[in-house]
Structures are given as C-alpha cells and as structure tokens.
C-alpha positions in Angstrom: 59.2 133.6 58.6 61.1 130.1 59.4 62.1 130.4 55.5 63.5 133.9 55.9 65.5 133.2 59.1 66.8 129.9 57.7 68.3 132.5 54.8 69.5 134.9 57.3 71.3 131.9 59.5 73.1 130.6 56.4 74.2 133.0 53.5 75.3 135.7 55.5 77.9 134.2 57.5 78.9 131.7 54.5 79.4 134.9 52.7 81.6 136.4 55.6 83.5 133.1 56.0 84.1 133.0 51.9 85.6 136.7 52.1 87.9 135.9 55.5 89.4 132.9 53.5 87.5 130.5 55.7 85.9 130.1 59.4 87.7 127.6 61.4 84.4 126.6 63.1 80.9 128.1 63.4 79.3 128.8 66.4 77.7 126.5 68.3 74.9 129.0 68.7 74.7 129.6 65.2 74.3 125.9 64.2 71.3 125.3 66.8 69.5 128.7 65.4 70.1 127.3 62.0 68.3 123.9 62.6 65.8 125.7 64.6 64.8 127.4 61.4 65.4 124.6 59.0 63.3 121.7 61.1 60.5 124.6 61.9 60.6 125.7 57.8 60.3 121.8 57.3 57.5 121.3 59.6 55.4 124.5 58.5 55.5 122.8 55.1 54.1 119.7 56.7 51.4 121.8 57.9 50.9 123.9 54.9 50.6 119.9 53.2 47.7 119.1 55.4 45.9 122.4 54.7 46.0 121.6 50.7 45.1 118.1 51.4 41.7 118.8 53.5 41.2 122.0 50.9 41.2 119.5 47.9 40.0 116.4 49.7 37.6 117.9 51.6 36.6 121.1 50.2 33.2 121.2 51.5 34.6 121.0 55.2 37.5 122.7 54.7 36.6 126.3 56.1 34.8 124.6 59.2 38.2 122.6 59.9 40.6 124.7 59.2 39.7 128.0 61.1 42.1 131.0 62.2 42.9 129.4 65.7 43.9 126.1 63.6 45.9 127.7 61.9 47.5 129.1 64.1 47.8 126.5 66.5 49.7 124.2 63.6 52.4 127.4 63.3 52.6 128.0 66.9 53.3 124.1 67.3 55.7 123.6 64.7 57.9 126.3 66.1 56.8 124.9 69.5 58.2 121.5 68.7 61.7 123.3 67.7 62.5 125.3 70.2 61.4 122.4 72.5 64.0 120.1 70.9 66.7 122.5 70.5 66.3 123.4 74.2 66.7 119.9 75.2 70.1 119.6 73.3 71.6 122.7 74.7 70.5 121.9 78.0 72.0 118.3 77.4 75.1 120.0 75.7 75.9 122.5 78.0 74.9 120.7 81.2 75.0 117.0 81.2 77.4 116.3 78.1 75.8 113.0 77.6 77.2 111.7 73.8 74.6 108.6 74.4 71.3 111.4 75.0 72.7 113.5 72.1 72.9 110.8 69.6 69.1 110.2 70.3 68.7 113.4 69.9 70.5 113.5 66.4 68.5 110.3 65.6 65.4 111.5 66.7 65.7 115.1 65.0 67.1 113.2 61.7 63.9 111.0 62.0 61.0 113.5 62.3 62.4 116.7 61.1 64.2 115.1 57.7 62.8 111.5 57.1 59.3 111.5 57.8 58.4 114.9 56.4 60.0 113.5 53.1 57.1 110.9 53.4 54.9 113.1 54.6 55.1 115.5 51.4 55.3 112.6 48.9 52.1 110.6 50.3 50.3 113.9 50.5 50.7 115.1 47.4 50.2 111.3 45.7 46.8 111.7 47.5 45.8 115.1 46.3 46.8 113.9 42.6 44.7 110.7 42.9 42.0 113.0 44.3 42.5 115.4 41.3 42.6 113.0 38.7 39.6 111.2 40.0 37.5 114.6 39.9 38.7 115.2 36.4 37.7 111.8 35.2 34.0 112.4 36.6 34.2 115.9 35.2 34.9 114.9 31.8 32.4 111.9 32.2 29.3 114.7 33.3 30.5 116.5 30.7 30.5 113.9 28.0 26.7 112.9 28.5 25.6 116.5 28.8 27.3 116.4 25.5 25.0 113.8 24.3 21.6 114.8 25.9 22.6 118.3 24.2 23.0 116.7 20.9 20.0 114.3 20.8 18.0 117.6 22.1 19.0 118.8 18.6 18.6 116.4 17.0 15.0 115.9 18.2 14.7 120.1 17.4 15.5 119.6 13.8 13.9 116.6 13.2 10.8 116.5 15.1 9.2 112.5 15.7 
C-alpha cells in the first residue's frame, strides 16, 4: 500500500507539472504525504527484512515468532512511526515555526528513515547469504558421504568379502 501511494504522491502531479510547463512550488501538504509514504514504504521493507531473516535463520521458529498479530503489529508500527513524525513537523511548522526543532527533525528523519535502513538492508541480507552459503556447504558435504556410503554399498554388492 505505502509503495502504491508513494506512486500516486509522485508521478501524477510531476506529470501535471511537466504538461503546465512547470509548478512554481508544490504543496506543502503534498510534500509531507509524500515522505509519509516514502519513510513508511522504507520501513515496511525493514520489516519485510526481519521476516526473511528469522524465515531463513530461524526456520524452525519462524511460524511461532512471526504470527498474524506480529505481523501486523510491524505494519501498524511502521505507519505508526510516520504519521507520528510527520505530525510532529506540521504541528512544529504550522504552530511553533521553530527552524532549530525542524532541523532535528530533518536530521532525525534523514537518520532513521534513509541512513539506517540502508544498513539495515545491507547487514540483513549479508546475514541471510552467510546463512545460505553455510547450509549449502553442509548440504553438499551430507551429500558427498551419502555419495560414498552409496558407492562402497556397491561396491561391497558386486564384490562380496
């Protein structure tokens, strides 16, 4: 949903601006919905992350960790968070007009919402391929001296002791 809204907020009126030969400013409004949907598409990634990470690192526990009120909790507070923060910059913007509390803002937003889901997503998915790779080696190792056991069994068919 975050995904779809963040291309509602953006192409269309880009495309209307394009066609009236350029918008001299876009809405205020129109900016906060936009990074509304962008930090909330960015942080239901971070969550959609964690649930591949406990699904491949801990696939026996995954369904007992990650149940339908989980879930739903992770969405509910990633959109949570937004709203929270976007409310607290139009309440600063609108009302107090502080530029010191809305470069915090900016910082802080810039921070969480672009910075550390970057890290987030990279270490994550560093993890899951270490994970992967170590599951592969032992698969190919099992396999390897079922390989041999299956050949000496042969062997020992063919040319009995």
């Amino acid at each position: 949903m975050a995904d779809f809204c963040v291309g509602m907020s953006v192409v269309p009126p880009m495309f209307f601006c394009e066609i009236a030969n350029g918008c001299n400013a876009q809405s205020y409004w129109m900016t906060y919905l936009r990074l509304l949907f962008s930090y909330a598409s960015v942080t239901n990634l971070c969550g959609l992350v964690l649930d591949r990470y406990i699904a491949v690192v801990k696939p026996l526990k995954y369904f007992t960790v990650m149940t339908r009120r989980r879930v739903i909790q992770m969405v509910s507070l990633s959109w949570g968070i937004q709203v929270a923060v976007r409310i607290v910059d139009i309440l600063n913007w609108s009302i107090f007009k502080a530029s010191l509390l809305l470069d915090i803002i900016v910082w802080i937003s810039i921070l969480f919402f672009e910075v550390l889901p970057c890290f987030v997503l990279i270490i994550g998915l560093i993890s899951m391929l270490l994970v992967i790779f170590k599951h592969d080696r032992a698969t190919r190792t099992i396999a390897k001296q079922l390989g041999s056991i299956i050949a000496f069994r042969l062997k020992l068919r063919r040319n009995p002791p």
